[in-house]
VOSEMI-868192 format. One record per residue: z, x, y of N, C-alpha, C in turn. Coordinates in steps of 0.001 Angstrom, whole numbers, padded with zeros to 6 digits, always signed. Example, Ala and Ser with C-alpha at 12.3 -4.5 7.8 and 13.67 -1.06 7.14 Angstrom:
BEGIN
+007800+013190-005690+007800+012300-004500+007800+013200-003300+007080+012850-002250+007140+013670-001060+007870+012900+000030
END
This chain:
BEGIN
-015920+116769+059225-017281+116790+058710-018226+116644+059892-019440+117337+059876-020228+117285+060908-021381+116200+060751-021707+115880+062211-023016+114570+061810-023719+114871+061169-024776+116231+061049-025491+116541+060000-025233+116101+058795-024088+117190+058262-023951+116656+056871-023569+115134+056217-022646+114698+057144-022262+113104+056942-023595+112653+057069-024708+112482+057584-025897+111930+057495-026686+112231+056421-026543+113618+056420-027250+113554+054816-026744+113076+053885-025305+113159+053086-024620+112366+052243-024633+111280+052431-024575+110201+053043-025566+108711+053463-026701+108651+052922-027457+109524+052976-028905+109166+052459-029134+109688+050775-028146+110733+050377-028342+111309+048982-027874+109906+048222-028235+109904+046516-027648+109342+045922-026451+109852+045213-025582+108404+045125-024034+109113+044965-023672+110129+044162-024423+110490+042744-024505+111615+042051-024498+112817+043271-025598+113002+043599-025731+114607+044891-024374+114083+045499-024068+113172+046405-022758+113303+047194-021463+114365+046681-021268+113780+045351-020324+114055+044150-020487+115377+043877-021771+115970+043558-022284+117437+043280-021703+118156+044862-021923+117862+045260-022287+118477+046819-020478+118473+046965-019962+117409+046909-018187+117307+047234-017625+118905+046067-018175+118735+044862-017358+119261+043562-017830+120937+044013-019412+121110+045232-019565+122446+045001-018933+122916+046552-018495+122439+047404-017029+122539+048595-016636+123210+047915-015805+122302+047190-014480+122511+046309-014549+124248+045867-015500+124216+044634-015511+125371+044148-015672+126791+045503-016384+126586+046291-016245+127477+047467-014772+128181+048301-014641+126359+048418-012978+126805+048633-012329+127781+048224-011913+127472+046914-011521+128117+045895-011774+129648+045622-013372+129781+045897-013148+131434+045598-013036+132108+047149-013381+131382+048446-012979+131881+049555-011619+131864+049823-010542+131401+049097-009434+131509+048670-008588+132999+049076-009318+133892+048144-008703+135118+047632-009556+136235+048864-010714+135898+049470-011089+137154+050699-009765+136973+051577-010502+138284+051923-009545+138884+053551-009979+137592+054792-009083+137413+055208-008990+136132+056232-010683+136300+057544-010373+137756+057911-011916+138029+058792-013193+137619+057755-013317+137624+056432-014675+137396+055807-014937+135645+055340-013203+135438+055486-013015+133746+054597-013409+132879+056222-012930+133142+057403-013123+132571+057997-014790+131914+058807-015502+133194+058359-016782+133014+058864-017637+132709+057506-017303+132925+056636-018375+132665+055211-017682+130896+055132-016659+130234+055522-016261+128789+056203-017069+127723+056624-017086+128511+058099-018140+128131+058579-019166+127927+058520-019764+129044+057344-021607+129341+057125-021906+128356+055947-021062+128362+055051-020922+127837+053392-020678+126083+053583-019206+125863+054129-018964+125007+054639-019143+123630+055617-019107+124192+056622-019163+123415+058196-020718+123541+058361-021923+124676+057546-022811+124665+057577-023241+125038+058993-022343+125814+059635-022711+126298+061056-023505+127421+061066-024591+128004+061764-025626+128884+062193-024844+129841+062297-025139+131609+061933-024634+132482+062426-024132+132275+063928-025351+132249+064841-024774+132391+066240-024313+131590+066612-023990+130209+065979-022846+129638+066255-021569+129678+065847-021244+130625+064992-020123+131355+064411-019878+132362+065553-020656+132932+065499-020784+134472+067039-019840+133794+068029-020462+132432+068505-020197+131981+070150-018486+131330+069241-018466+130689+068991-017300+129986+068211-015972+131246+067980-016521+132026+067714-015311+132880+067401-015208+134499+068624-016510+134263+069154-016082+135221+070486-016611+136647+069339-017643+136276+068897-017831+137546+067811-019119+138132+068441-019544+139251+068308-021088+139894+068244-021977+139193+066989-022997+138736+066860-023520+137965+065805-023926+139451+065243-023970+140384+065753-024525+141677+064207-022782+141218+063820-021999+141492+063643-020986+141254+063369-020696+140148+062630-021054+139034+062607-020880+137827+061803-022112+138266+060685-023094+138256+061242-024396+138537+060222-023795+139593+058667-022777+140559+059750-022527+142164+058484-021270+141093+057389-020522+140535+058120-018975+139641+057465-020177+138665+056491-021224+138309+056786-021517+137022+055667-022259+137798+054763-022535+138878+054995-023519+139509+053998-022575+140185+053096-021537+140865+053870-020092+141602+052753-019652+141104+051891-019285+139122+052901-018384+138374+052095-018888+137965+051096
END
């Protein structure tokens, strides 16, 4: 988990924490079934809550390239 988000879940009340844990989950789940190139960067974006161009630099990608994978996925 990144400081961002761990800091915000600290400050939400435990209801949002719970919402916020249960809507991961469901993400998971349907990033599940993509092709591994679209699950891995819609991950990051959905997930880990990382910036396109920090997906770009992170994975050695062209950010038009991450930008086209999050818009497909």
């Amino acid at each position: 988990m990144d400081a961002r988000r761990a800091t915000r879940e600290r400050n939400e009340r435990p209801a949002a924490g719970l919402e916020r844990r249960e809507a991961r989950e469901t993400i998971a789940r349907a990033l599940g079934g993509l092709p591994a190139r679209y699950r891995e960067i819609l991950e990051r974006h959905l997930v880990a809550e990382e910036k396109p161009s920090e997906i770009a630099a992170a994975l050695s990608l062209p950010a038009g390239t991450v930008r086209v994978r999050l818009h497909r996925g």
